[in-house]
KEGUFI-125164 format. One record per atom (N, C-alpha, C): y, x, z; residue in three letters; atom name. Coordinates in steps of 0.1 Angstrom, whole numbers. Example, Ala and Ser with C-alpha at 12.3 -4.5 7.8 and 13.67 -1.06 7.14 Angstrom:
BEGIN
SITE_-57_132_78_ALA_N
SITE_-45_123_78_ALA_CA
SITE_-33_132_78_ALA_C
SITE_-22_128_71_SER_N
SITE_-11_137_71_SER_CA
SITE_0_129_79_SER_C
***
This chain:
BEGIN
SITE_-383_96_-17_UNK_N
SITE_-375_95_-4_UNK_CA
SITE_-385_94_7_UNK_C
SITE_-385_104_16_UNK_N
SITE_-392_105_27_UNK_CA
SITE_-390_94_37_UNK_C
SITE_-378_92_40_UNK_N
SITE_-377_78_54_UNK_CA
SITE_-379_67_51_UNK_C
SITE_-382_56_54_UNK_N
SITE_-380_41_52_UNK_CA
SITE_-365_38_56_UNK_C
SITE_-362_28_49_UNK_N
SITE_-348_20_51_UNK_CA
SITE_-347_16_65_UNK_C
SITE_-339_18_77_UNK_N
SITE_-338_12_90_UNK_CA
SITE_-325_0_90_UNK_C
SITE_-326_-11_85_UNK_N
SITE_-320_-23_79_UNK_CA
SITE_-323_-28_91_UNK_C
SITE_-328_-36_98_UNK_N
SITE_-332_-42_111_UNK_CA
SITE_-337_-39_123_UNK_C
SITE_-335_-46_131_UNK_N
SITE_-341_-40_142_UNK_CA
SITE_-355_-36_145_UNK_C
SITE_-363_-44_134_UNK_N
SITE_-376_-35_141_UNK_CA
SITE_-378_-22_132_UNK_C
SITE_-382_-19_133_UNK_N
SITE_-382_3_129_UNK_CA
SITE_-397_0_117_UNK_C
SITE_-389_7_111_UNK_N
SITE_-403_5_95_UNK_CA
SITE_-408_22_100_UNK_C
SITE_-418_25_93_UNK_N
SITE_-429_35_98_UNK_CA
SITE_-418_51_89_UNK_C
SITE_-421_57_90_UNK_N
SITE_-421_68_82_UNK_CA
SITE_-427_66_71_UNK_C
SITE_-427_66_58_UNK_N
SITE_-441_69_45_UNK_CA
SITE_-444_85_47_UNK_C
SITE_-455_81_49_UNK_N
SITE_-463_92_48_UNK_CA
SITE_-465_101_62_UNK_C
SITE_-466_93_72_UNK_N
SITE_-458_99_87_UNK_CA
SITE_-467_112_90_UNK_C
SITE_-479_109_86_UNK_N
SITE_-488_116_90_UNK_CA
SITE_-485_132_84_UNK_C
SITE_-482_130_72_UNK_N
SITE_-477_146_62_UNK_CA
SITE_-466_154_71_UNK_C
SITE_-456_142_75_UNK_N
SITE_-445_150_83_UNK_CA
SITE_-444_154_97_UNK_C
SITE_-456_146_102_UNK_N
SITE_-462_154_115_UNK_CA
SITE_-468_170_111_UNK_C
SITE_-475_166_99_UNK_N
SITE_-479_183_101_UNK_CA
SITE_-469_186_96_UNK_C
SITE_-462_188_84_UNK_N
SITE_-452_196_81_UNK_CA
SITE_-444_208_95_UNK_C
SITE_-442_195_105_UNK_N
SITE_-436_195_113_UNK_CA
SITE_-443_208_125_UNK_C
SITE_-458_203_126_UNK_N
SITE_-464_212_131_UNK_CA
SITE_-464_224_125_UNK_C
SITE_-462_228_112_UNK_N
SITE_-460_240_109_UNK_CA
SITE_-447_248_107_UNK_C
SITE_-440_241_119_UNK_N
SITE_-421_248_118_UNK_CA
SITE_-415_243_106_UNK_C
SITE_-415_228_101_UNK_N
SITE_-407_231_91_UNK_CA
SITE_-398_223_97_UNK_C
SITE_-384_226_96_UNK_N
SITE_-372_219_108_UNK_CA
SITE_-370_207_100_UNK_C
SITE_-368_209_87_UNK_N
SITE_-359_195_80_UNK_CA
SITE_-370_187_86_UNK_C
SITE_-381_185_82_UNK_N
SITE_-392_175_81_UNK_CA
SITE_-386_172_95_UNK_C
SITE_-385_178_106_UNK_N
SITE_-382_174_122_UNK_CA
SITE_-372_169_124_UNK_C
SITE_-360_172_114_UNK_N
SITE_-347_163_112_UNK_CA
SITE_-347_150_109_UNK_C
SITE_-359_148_100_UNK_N
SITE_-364_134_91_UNK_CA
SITE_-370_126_104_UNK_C
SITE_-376_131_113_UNK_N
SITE_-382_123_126_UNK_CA
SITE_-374_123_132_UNK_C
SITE_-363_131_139_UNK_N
SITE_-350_133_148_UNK_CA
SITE_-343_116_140_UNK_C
SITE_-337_117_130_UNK_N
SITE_-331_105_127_UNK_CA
SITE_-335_94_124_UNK_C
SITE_-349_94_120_UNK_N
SITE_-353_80_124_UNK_CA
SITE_-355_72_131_UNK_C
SITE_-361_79_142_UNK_N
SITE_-365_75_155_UNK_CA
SITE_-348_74_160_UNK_C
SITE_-341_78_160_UNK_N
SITE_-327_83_173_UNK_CA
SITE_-325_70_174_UNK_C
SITE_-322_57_166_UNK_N
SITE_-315_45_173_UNK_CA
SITE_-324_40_184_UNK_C
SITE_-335_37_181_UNK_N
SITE_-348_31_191_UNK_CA
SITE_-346_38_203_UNK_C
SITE_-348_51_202_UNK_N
SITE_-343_63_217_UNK_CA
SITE_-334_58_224_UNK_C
SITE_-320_59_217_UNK_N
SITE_-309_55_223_UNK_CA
SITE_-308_47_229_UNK_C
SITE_-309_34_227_UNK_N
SITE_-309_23_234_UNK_CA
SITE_-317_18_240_UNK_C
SITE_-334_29_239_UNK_N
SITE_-340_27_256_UNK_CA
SITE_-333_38_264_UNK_C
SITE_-327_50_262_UNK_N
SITE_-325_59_268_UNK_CA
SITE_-317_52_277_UNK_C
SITE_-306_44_271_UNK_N
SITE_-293_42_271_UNK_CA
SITE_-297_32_287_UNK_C
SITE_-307_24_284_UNK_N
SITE_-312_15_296_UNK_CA
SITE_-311_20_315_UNK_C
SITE_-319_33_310_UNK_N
SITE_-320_42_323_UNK_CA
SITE_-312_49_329_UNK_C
SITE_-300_54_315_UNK_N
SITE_-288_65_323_UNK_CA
SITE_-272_54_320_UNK_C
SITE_-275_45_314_UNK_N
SITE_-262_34_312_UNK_CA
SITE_-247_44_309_UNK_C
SITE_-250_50_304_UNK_N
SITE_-244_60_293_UNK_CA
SITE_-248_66_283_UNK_C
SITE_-234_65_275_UNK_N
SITE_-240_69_260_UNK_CA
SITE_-241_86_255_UNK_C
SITE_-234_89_268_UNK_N
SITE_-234_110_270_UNK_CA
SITE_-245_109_273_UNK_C
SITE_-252_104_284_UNK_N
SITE_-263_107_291_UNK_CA
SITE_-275_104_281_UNK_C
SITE_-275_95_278_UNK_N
SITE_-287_91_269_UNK_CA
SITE_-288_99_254_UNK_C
SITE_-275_105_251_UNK_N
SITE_-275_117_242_UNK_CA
SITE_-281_126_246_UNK_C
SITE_-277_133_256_UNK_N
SITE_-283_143_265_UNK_CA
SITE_-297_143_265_UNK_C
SITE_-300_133_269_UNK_N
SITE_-317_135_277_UNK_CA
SITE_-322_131_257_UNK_C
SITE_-320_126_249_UNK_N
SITE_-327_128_234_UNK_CA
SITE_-325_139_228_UNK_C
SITE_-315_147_235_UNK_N
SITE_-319_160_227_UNK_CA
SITE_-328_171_234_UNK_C
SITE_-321_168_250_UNK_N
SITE_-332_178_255_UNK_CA
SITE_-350_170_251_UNK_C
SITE_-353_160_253_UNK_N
SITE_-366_155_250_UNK_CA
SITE_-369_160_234_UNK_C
SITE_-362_161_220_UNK_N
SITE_-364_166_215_UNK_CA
SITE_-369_181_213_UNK_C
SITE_-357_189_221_UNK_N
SITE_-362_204_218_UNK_CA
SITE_-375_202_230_UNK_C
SITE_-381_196_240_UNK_N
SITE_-393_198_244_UNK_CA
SITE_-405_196_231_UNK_C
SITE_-404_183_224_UNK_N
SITE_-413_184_213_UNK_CA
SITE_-410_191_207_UNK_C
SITE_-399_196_197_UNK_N
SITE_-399_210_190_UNK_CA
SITE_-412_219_192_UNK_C
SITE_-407_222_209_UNK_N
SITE_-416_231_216_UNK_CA
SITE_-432_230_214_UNK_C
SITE_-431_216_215_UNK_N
SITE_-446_214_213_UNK_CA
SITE_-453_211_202_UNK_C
SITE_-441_213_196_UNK_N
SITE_-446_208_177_UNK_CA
SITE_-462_207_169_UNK_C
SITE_-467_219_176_UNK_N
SITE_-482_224_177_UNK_CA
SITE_-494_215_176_UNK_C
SITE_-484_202_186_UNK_N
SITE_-496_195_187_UNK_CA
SITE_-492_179_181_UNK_C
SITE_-483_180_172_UNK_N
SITE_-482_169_166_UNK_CA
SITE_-488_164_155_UNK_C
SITE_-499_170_151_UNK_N
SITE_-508_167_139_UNK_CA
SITE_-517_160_143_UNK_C
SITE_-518_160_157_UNK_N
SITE_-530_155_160_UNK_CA
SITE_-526_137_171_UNK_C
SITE_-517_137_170_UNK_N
SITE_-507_125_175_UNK_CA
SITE_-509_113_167_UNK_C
SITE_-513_104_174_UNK_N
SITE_-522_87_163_UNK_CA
SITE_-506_80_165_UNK_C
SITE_-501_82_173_UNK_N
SITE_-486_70_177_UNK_CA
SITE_-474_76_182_UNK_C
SITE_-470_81_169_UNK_N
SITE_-457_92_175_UNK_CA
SITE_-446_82_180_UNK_C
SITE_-446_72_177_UNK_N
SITE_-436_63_188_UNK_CA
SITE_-437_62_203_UNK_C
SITE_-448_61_203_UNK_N
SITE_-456_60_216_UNK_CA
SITE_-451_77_222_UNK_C
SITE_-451_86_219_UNK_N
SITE_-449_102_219_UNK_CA
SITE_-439_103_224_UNK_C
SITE_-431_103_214_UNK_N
SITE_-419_102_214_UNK_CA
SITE_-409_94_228_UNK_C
SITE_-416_83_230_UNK_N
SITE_-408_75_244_UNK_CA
SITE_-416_82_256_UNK_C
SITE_-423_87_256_UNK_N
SITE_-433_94_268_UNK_CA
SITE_-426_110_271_UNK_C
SITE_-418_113_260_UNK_N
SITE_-408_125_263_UNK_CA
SITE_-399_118_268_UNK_C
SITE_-392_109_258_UNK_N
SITE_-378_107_264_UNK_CA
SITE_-378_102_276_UNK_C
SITE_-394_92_280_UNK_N
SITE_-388_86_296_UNK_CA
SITE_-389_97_306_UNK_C
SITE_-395_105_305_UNK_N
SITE_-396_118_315_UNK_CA
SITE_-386_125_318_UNK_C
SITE_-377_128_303_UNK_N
SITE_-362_131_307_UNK_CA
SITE_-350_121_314_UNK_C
SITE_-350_109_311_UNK_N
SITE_-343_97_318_UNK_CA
SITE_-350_101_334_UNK_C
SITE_-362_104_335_UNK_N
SITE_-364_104_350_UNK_CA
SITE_-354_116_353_UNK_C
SITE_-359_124_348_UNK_N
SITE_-352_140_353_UNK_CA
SITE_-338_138_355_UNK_C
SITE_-333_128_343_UNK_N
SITE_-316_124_343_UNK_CA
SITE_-314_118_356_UNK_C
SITE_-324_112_359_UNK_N
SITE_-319_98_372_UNK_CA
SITE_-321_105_386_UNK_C
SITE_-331_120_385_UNK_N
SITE_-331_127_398_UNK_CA
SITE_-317_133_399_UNK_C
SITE_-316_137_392_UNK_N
SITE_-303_151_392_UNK_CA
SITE_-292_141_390_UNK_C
SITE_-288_129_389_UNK_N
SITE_-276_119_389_UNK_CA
SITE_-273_120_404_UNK_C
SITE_-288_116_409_UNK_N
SITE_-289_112_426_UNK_CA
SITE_-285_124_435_UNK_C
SITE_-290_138_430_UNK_N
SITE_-284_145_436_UNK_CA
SITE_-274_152_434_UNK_C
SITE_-261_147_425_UNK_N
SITE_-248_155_419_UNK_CA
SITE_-240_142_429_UNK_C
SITE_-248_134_430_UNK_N
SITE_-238_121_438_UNK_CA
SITE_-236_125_451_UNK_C
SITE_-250_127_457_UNK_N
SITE_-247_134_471_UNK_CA
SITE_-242_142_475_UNK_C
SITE_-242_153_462_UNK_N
SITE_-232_163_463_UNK_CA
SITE_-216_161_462_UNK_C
SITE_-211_152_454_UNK_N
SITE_-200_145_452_UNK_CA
SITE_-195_141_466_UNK_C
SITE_-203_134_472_UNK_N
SITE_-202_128_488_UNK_CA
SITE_-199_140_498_UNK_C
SITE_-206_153_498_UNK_N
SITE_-204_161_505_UNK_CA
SITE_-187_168_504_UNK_C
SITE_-188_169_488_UNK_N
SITE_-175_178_485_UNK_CA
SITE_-162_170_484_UNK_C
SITE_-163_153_487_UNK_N
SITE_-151_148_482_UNK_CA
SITE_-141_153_481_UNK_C
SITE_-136_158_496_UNK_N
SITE_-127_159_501_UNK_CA
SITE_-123_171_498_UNK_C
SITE_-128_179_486_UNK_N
SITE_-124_193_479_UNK_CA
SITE_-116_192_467_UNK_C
SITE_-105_192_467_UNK_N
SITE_-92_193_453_UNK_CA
SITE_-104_197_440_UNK_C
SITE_-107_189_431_UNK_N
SITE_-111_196_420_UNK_CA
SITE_-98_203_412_UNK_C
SITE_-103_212_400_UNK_N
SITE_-90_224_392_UNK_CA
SITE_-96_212_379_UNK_C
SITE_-85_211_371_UNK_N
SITE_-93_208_355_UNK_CA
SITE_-96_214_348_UNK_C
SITE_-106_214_341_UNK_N
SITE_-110_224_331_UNK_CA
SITE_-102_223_320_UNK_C
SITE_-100_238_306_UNK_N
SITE_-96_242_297_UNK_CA
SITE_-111_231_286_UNK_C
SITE_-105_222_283_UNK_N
SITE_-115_211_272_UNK_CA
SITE_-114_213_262_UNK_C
SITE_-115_228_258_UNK_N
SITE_-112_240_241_UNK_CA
SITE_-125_231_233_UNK_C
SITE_-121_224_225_UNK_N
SITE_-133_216_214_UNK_CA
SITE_-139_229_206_UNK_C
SITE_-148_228_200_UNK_N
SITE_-160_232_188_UNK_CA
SITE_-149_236_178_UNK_C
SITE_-142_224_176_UNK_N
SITE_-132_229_162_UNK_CA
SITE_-121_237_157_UNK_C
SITE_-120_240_172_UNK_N
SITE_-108_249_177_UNK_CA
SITE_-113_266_174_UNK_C
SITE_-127_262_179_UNK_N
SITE_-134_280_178_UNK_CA
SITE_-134_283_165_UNK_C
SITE_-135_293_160_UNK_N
SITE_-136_300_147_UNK_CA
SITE_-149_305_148_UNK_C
SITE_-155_304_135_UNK_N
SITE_-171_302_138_UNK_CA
SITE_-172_316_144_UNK_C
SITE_-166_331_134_UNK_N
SITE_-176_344_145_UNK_CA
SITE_-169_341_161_UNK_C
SITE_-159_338_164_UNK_N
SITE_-154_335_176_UNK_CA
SITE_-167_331_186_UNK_C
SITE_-173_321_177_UNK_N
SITE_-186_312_185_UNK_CA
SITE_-197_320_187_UNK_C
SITE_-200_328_177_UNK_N
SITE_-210_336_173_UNK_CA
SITE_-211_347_187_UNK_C
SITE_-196_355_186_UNK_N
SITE_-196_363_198_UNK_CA
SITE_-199_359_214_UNK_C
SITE_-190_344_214_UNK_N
SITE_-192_335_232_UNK_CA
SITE_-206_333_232_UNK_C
SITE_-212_332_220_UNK_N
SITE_-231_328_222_UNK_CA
SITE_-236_343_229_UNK_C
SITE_-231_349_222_UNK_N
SITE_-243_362_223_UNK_CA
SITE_-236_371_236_UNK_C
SITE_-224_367_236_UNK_N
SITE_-219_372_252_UNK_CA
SITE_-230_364_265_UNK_C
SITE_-228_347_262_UNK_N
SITE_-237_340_269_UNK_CA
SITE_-249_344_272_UNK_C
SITE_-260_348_259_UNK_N
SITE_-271_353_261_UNK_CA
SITE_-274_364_268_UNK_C
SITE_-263_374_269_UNK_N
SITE_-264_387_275_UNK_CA
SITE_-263_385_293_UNK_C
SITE_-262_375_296_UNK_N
SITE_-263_367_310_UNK_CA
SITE_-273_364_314_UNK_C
SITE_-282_365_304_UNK_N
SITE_-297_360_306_UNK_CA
SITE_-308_367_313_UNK_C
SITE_-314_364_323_UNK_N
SITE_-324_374_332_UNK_CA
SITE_-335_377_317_UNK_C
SITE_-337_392_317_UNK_N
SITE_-344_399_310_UNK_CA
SITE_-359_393_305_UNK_C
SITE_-359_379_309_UNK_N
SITE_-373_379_303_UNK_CA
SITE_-367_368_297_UNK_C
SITE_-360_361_304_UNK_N
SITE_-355_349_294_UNK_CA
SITE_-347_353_279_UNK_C
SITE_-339_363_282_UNK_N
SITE_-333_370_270_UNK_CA
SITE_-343_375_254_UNK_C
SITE_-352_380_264_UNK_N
SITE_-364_384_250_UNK_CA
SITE_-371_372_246_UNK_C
SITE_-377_364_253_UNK_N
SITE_-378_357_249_UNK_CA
SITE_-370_343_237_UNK_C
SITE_-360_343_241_UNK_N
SITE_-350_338_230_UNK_CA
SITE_-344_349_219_UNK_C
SITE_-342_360_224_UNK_N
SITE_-340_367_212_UNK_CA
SITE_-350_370_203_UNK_C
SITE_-367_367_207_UNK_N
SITE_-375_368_197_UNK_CA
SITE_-380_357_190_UNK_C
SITE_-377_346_197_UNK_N
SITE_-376_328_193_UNK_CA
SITE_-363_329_179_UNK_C
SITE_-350_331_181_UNK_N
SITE_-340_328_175_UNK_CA
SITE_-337_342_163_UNK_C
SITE_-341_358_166_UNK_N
SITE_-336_366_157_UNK_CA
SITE_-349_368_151_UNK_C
SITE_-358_369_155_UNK_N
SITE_-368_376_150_UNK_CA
SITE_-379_364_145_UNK_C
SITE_-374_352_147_UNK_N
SITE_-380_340_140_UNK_CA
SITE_-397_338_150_UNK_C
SITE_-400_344_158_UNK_N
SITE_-414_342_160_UNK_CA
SITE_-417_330_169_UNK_C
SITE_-430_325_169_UNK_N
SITE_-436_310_170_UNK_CA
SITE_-437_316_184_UNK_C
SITE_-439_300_194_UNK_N
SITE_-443_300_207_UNK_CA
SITE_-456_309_210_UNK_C
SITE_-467_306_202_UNK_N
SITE_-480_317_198_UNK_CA
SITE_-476_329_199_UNK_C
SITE_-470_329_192_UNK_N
SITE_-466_343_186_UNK_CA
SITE_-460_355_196_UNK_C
SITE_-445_346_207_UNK_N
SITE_-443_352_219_UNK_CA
SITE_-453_355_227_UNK_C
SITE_-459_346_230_UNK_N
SITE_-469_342_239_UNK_CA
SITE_-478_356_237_UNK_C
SITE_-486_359_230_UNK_N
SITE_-495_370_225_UNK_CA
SITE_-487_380_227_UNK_C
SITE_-472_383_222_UNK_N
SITE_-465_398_223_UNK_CA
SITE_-460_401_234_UNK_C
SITE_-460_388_243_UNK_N
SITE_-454_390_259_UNK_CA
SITE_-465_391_270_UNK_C
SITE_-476_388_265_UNK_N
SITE_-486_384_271_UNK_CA
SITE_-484_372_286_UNK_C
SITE_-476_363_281_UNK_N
SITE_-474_349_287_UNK_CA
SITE_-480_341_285_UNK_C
SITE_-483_329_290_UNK_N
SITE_-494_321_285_UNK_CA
SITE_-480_310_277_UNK_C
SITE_-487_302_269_UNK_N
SITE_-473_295_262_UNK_CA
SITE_-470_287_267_UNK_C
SITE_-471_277_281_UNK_N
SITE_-461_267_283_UNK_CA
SITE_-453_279_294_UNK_C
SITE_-455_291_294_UNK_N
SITE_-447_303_302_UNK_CA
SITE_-435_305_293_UNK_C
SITE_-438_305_281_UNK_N
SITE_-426_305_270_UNK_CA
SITE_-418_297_268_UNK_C
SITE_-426_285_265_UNK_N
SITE_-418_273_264_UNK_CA
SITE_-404_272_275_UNK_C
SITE_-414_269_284_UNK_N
SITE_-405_269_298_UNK_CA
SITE_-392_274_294_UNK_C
SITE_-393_290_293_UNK_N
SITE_-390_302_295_UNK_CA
SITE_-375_299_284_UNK_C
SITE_-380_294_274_UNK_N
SITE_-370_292_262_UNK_CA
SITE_-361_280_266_UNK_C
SITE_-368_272_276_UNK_N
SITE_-358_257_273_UNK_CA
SITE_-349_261_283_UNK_C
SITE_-354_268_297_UNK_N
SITE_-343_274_307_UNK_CA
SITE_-331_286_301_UNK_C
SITE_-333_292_294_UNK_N
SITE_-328_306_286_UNK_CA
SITE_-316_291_277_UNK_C
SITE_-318_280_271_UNK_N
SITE_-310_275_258_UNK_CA
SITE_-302_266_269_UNK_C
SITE_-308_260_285_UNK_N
SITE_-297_253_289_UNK_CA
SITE_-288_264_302_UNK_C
SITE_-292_279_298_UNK_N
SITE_-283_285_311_UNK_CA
SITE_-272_288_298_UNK_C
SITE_-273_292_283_UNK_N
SITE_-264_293_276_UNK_CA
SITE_-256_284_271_UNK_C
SITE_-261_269_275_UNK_N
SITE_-250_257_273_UNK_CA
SITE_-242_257_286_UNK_C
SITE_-251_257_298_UNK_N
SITE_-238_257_309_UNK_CA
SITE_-229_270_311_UNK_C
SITE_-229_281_304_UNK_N
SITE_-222_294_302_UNK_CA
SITE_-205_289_291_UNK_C
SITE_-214_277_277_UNK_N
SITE_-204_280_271_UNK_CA
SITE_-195_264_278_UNK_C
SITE_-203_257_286_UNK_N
SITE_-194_247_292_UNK_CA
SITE_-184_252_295_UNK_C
SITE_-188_260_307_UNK_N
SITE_-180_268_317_UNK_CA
SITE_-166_269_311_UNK_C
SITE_-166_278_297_UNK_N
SITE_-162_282_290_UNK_CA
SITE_-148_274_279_UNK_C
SITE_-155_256_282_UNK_N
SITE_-148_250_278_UNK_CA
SITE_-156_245_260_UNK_C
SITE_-169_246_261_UNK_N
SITE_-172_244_246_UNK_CA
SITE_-183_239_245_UNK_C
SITE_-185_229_239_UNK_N
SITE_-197_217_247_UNK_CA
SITE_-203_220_231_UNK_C
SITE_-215_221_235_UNK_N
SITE_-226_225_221_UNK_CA
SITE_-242_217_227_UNK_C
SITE_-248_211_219_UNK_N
SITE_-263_207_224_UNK_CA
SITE_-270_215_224_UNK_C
SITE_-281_214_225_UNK_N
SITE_-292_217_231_UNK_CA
SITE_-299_221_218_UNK_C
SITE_-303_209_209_UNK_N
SITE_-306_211_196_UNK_CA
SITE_-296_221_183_UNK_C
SITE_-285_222_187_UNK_N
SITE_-276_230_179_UNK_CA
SITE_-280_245_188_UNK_C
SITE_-283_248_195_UNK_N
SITE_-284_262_204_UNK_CA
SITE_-300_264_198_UNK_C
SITE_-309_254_196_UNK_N
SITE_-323_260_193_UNK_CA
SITE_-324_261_181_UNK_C
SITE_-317_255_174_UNK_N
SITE_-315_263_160_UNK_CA
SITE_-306_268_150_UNK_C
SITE_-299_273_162_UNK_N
SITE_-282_282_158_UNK_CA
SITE_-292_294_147_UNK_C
SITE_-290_302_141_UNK_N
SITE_-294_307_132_UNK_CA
SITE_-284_321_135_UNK_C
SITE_-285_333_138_UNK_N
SITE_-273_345_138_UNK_CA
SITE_-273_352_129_UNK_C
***
């Protein structure tokens, strides 16, 4: 058994954490699933401190996730992935707590504008090819470089390197490139009435 038991509050190590950093660094996803859930309670309830919601602080752990995804590369060489790990997440809580500030002032501007309510069509409602098609309609939305880029991340399986070299981008040009391309296809399928993460869209599988 790869995790330690998380029985109390203080957080027991990974065994063997070091193996599943590299694993990790070499794309292997479960191994990143084994870190994803170990770590998630400790996240949550610092996340939870900054955005004093439990959507929000979902939010910003997964987007902080798929940034390490992204950077997986460099997780072998990481002495304190706890330490890591909260140095993403608090960067996203910042990012959460700018864009709070300015959806508020925006709120203030628009009060006085009738909102319409949205169609709140759940995940369970869609039929998977149903989902399949609203993804890849969403993608086809996507400015032409963002599009290749995720189509050669998600169909064609290739490594941030790997874009990087065939696009001739430099790779945090990709990176970037991928995390903007996976949240214009979540606010597409919002839109849409179909709430999917961040982490389920980077490794949707077609």
């Amino acid at each position: 058994m790869i995790v330690a038991s998380i029985g109390s509050m203080a957080l027991k190590r990974i065994e063997n954490e070091s193996a599943v950093l590299q694993q990790i660094s070499e794309g292997c996803e479960q191994s990143f699933g084994v870190l994803f859930y170990h770590y998630l309670p400790v996240l949550q309830s610092f996340a939870l401190k900054f955005t004093r919601s439990t959507e929000a602080a979902e939010e910003v752990i997964q987007e902080a996730f798929v940034r390490i995804w992204l950077n997986r590369d460099r997780l072998d060489e990481v002495e304190n992935i706890q330490a890591y790990l909260y140095k993403f997440v608090s960067n996203e809580c910042l990012s959460y707590l700018r864009k709070a500030l300015r959806q508020e002032k925006a709120m203030d501007e628009a009060k006085n504008v009738p909102l319409q309510p949205l169609n709140n069509e759940t995940m369970e409602s869609v039929h998977f090819n149903e989902l399949k098609g609203i993804i890849a309609r969403a993608v086809e939305t996507l400015s032409p470089q963002r599009k290749t880029v995720y189509q050669l991340s998600r169909l064609e399986g290739l490594s941030i390197p790997e874009i990087s070299e065939k696009l001739n981008l430099s790779q945090n040009t990709v990176k970037n490139t991928l995390i903007t391309a996976l949240k214009c296809i979540r606010a597409n399928l919002i839109a849409n009435g179909i709430e999917l993460s961040l982490l389920f869209l980077l490794f949707w599988k077609k």
